[in-house]
C-alpha positions as a Markdown table, in Angstrom:
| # | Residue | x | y | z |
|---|---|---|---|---|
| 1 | Unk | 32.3 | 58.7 | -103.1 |
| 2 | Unk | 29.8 | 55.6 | -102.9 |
| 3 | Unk | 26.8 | 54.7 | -104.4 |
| 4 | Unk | 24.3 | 52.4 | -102.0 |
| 5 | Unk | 22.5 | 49.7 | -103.2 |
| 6 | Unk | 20.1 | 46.6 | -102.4 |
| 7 | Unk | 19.0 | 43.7 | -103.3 |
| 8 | Unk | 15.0 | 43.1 | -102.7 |
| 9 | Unk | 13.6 | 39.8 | -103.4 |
| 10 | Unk | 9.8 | 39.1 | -103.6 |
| 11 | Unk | 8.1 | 36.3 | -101.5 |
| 12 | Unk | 6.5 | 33.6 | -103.4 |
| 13 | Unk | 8.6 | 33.0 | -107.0 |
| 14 | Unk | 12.1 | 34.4 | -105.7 |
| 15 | Unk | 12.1 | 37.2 | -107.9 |
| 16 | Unk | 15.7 | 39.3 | -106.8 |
| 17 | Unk | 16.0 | 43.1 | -108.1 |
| 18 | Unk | 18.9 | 45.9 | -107.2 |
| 19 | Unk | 17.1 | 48.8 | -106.5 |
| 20 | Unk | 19.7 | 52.3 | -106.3 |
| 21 | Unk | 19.5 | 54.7 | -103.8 |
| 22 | Unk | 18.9 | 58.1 | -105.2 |
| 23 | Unk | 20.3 | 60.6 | -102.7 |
| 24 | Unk | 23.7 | 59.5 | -103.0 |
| 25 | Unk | 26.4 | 59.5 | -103.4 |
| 26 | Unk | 28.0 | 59.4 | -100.2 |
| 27 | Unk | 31.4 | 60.7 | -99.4 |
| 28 | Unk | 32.5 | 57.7 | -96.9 |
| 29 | Unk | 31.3 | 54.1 | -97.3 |
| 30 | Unk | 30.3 | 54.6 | -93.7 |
| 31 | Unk | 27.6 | 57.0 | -94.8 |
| 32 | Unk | 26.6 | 54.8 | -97.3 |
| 33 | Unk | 26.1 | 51.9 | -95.1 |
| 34 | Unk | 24.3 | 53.7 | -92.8 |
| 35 | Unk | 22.2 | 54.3 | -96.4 |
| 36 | Unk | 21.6 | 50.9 | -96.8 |
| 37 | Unk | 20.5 | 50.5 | -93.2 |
| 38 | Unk | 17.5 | 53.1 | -94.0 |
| 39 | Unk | 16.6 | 51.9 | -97.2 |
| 40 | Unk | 16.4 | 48.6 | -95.9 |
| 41 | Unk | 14.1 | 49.4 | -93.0 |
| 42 | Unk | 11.6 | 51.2 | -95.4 |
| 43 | Unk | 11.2 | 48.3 | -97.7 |
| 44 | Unk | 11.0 | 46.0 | -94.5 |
| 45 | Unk | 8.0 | 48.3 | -93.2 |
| 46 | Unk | 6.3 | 49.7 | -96.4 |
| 47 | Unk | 6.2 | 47.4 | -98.8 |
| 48 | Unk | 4.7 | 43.6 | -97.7 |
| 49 | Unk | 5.9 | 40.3 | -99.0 |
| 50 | Unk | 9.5 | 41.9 | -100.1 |
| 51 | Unk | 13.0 | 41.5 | -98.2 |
| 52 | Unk | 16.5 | 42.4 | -98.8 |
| 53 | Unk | 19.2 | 39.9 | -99.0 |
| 54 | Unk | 22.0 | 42.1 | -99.8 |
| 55 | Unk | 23.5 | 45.1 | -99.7 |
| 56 | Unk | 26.6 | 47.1 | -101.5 |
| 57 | Unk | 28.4 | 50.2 | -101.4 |
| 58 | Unk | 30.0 | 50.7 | -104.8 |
| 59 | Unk | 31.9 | 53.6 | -106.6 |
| 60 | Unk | 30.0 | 55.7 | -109.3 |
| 61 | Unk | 30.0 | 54.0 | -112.9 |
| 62 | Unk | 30.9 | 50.5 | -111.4 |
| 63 | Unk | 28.4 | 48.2 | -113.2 |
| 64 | Unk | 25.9 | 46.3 | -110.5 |
């Protein structure tokens, strides 16, 4: 099982921030990638002036 996860950062004062998916977990990593993929694309499209720099596809209970 996987968790997915980003990193957002703000434009302007390079504010970073994890931000958990909350459908999860996945039972391959694959489907967790594919997780990030979506997640990444909404934040890209709905929410200006923010981009991810990362992405991560951990166990449950393994501290970001």
């Amino acid at each position: 099982m996987f968790e997915a996860w980003i990193m957002i950062c703000v434009a302007g004062p390079n504010t970073c921030f994890p931000a958990q998916d909350d459908r999860g977990p996945y039972e391959t990593h694959e489907q967790c990638y594919e997780r990030t993929i979506e997640m990444s694309t909404d934040v890209i499209m709905n929410i200006p002036n923010h981009y991810v720099v990362g992405w991560k596809c951990d166990k449950p209970g393994v501290p970001t």
